[in-house]
FIZALUM-286834 format. One record per atom (N, C-alpha, C): z, x, y; residue in three letters. Coordinates in pm, whole numbers, padded with zeros to 5 digits, always signed. Last residue first. Example, Ala and Ser with C-alpha at 12.3 -4.5 7.8 and 13.67 -1.06 7.14 Angstrom:
<sites>
+00708+01285-00225SER+00714+01367-00106SER+00787+01290+00003SER+00780+01319-00569ALA+00780+01230-00450ALA+00780+01320-00330ALA
</sites>
This chain:
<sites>
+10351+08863+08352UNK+10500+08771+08396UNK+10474+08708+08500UNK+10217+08925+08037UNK+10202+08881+08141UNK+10358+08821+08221UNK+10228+09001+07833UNK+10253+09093+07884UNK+10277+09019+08045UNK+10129+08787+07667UNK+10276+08783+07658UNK+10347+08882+07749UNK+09877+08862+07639UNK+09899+08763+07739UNK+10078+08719+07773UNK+09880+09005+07401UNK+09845+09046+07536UNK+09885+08947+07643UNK+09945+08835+07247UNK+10044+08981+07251UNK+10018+09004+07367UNK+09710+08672+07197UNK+09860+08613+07222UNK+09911+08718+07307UNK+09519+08850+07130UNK+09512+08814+07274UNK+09661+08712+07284UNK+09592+08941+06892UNK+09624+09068+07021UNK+09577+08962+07126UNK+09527+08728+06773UNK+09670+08774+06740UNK+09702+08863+06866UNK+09269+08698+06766UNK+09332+08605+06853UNK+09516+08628+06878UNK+09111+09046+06876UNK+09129+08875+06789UNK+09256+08775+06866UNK+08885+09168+07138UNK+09017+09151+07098UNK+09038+08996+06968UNK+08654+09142+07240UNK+08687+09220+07168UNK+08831+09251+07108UNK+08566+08890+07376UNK+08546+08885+07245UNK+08575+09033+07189UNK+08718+08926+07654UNK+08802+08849+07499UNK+08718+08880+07404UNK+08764+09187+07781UNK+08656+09126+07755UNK+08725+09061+07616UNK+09008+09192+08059UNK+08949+09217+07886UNK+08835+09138+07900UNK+09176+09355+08346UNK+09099+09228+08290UNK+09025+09292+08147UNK+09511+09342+08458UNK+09434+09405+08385UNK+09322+09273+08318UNK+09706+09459+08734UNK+09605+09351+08664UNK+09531+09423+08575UNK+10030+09488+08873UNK+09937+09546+08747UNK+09840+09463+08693UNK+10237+09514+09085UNK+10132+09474+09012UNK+10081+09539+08979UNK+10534+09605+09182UNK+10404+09642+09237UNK+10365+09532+09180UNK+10817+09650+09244UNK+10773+09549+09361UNK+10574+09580+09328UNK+10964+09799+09092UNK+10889+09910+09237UNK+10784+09792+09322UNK+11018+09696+08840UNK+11120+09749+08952UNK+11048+09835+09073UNK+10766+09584+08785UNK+10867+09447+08804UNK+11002+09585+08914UNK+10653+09799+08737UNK+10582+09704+08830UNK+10729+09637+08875UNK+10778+09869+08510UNK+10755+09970+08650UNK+10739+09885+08769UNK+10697+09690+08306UNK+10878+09715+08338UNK+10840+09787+08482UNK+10407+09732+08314UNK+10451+09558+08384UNK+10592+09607+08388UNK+10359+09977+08189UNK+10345+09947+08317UNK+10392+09824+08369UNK+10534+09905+07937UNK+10601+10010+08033UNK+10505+09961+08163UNK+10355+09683+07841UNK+10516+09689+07876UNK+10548+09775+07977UNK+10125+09868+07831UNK+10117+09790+07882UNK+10243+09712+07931UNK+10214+10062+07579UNK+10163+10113+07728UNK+10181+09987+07816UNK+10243+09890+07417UNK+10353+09954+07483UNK+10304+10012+07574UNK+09975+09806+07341UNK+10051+09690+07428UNK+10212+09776+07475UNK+09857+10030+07288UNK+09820+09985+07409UNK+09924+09898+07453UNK+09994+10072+07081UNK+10013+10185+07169UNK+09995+10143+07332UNK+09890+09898+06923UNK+10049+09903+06924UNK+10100+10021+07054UNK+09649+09922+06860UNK+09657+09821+06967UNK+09823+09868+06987UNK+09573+10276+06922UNK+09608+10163+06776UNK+09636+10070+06903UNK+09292+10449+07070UNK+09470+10390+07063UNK+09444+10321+06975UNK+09063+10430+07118UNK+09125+10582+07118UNK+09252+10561+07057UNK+08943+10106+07175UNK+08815+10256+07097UNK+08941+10378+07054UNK+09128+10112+07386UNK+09141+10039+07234UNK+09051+10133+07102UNK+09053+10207+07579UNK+09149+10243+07528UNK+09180+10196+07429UNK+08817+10018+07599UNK+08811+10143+07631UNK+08939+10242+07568UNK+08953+09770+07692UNK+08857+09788+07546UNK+08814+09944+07510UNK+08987+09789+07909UNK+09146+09754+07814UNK+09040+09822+07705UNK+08852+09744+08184UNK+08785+09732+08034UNK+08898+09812+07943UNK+09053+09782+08442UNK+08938+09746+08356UNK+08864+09802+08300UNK+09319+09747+08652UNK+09253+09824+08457UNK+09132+09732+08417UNK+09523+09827+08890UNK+09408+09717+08799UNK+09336+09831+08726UNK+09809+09825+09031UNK+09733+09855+08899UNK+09636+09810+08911UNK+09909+09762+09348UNK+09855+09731+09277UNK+09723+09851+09182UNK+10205+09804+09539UNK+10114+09946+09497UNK+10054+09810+09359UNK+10307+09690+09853UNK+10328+09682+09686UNK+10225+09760+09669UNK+10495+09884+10055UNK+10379+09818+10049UNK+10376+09785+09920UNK+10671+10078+10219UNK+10665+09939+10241UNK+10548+09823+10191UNK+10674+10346+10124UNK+10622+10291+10247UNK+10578+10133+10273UNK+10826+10302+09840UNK+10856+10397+09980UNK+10815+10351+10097UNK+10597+10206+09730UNK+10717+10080+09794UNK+10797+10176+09906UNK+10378+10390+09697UNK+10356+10256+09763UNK+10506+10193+09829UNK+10550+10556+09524UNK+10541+10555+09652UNK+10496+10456+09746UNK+10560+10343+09310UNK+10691+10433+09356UNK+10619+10462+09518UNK+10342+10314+09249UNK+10357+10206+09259UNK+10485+10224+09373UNK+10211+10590+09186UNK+10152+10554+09230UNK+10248+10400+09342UNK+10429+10640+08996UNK+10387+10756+09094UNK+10345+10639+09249UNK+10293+10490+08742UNK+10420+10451+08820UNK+10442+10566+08996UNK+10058+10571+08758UNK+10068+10435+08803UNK+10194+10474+08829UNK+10142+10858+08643UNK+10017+10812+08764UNK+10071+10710+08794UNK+10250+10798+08402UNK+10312+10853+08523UNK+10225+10859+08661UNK+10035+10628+08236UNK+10183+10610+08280UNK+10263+10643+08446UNK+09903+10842+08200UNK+09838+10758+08286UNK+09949+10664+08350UNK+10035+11036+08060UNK+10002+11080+08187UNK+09945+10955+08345UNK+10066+10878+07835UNK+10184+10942+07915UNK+10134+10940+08025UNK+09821+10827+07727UNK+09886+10730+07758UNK+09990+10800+07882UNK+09584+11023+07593UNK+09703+11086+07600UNK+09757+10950+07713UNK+09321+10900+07506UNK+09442+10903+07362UNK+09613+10956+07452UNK+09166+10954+07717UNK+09197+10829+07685UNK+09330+10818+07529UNK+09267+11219+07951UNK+09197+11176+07777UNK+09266+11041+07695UNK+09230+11226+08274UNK+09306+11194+08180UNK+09223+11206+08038UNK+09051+11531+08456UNK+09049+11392+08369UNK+09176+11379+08260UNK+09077+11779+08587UNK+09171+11700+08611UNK+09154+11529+08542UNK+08733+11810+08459UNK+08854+11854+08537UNK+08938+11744+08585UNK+08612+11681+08174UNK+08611+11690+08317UNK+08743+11747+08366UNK
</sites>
């Protein structure tokens, strides 16, 4: 599709949200992430990619005043990545 991200290229989605969170606070407002189905990017990414993806958006968040929700479907994750994951959390 035109102008579609490709679930393997992370960067871009990166710079969206933060873009996104950045201007929000410009104009006085928190700029909320939400991500659903994590599981989607898991199918394209090693989990190691996702949970640094997932750092970098919660470090952005924490300096541009935004949020970032992200909801999983637990039974596709084991119990090791749902620690990791939940560690993302602040």
């Amino acid at each position: 599709m035109e102008r579609a991200i490709s679930p393997t290229n992370l960067s871009p989605m990166i710079e969206l949200c933060v873009r996104y969170m950045k201007e929000a606070m410009e104009k006085g407002a928190s700029g909320i992430v939400y991500i659903n189905c994590l599981e989607y990017l898991k199918i394209y990414n090693s989990f190691a990619s996702i949970l640094k993806f997932l750092h970098v958006l919660r470090d952005y968040a924490i300096i541009y005043n935004g949020t970032v929700i992200i909801e999983i479907e637990g039974r596709a994750w084991n119990d090791r990545e749902i620690v990791l994951l939940k560690e993302v959390e602040i």
